[in-house]
MIDREN-410980 format. One record per residue (C-alpha): residue number from 1; x, y, z. Coordinates in nm, 4 decimals. Last residue first. Layout:
PT   resi          X          Y          Z
PT    NUM          X          Y          Z
...
END
This chain:
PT   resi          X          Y          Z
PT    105     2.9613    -1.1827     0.5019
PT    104     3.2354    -0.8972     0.5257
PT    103     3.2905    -0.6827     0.7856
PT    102     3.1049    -0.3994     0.9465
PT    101     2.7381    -0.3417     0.9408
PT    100     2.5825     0.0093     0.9625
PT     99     2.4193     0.0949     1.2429
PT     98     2.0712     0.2896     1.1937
PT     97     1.8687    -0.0491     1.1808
PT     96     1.9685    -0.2850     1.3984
PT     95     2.0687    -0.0303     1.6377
PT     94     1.7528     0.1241     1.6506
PT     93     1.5429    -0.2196     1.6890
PT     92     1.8047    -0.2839     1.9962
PT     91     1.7559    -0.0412     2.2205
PT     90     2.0376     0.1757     2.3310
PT     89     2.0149     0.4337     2.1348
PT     88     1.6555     0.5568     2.2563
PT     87     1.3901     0.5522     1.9952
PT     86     1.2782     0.8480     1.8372
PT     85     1.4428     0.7621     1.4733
PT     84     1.3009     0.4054     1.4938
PT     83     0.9217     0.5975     1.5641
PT     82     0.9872     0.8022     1.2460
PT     81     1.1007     0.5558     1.0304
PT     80     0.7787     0.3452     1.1505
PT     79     0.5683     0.6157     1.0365
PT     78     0.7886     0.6266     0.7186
PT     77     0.7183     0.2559     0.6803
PT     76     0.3473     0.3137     0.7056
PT     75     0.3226     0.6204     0.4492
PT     74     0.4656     0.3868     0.1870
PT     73     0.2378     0.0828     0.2717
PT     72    -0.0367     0.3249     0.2490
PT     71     0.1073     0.4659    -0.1088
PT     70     0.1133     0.1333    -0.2334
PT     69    -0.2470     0.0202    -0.1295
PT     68    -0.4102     0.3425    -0.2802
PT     67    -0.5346     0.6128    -0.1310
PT     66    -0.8684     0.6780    -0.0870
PT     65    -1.1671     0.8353    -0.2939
PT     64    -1.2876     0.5011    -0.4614
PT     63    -1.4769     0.6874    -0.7357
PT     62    -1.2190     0.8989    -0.8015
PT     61    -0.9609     0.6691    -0.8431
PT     60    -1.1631     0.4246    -1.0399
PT     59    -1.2644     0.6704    -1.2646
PT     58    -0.8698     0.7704    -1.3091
PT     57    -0.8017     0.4261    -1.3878
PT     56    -1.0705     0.3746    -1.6705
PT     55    -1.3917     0.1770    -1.6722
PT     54    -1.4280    -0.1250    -1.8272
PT     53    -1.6987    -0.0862    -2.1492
PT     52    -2.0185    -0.1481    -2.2335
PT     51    -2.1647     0.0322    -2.5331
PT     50    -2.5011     0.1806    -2.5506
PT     49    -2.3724     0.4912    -2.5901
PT     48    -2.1609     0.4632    -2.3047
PT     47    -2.2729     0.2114    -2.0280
PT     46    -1.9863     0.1846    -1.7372
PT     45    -1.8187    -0.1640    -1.6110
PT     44    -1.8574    -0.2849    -1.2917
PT     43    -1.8113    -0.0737    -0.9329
PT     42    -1.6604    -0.3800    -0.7286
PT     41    -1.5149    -0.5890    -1.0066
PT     40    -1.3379    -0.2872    -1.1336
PT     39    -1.2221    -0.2133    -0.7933
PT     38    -1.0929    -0.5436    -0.7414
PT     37    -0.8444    -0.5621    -1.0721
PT     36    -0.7667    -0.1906    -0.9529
PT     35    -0.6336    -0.3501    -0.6279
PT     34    -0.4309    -0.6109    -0.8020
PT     33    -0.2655    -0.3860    -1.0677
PT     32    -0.1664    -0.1648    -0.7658
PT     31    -0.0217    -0.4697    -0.5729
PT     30     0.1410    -0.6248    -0.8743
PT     29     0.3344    -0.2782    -0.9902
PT     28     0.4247    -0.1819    -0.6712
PT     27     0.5383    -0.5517    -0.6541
PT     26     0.7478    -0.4954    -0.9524
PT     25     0.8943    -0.1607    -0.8671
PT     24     1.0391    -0.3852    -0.5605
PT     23     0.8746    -0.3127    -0.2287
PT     22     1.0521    -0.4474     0.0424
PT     21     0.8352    -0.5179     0.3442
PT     20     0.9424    -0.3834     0.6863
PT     19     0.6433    -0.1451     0.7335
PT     18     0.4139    -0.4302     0.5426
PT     17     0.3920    -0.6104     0.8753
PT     16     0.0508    -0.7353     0.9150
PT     15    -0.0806    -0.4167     1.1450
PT     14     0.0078    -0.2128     0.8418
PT     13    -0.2084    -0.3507     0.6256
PT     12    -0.5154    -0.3055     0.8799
PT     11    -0.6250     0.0369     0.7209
PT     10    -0.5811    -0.0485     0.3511
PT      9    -0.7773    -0.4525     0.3734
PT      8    -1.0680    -0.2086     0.5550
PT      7    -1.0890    -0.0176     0.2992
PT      6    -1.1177    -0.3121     0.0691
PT      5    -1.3475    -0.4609     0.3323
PT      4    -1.5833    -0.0883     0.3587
PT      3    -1.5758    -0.0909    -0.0783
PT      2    -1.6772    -0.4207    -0.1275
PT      1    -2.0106    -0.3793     0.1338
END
């Protein structure tokens, strides 16, 4: 049930917006902190010589088989690079973002 809404949370990202977000290093590092915060809650800790411990990142990657949050927010603003890019010149999303600005602020 965890796994299908975190799933769920990297499929509808980018109907929220996150192609225009600007990801700073640090918020790569917050969001991918954050999502292996929930898949350690979601699969619990592992049982090694009867020993509990917190399972590692690359378990967690495996186990969870998708891509991360970071790298979906990354593949949705080159999707929306790619639809700017296709755009006819005249519209004004495309100008707003190919043209560069002139003049000071």
């Amino acid at each position: 049930m965890y796994i299908s809404e975190l799933q769920d949370i990297n499929k509808t990202s980018p109907d929220v917006g996150v192609e225009t977000w600007v990801l700073s290093k640090a918020d790569e590092l917050c969001l991918a902190v954050f999502e292996r915060k929930i898949l350690r809650r979601i699969y619990g800790p592992i049982c090694e010589e009867a020993t509990w411990r917190s399972r590692y990142n690359e378990e967690l990657y495996c186990l969870y088989d998708e891509t991360d949050l970071v790298t979906t927010i990354k593949i949705a603003r080159l999707r929306w690079a790619g639809h700017i890019v296709q755009m006819q010149d005249n519209l004004p999303c495309k100008k707003i973002t190919l043209d560069k600005p002139e003049g000071r602020r």
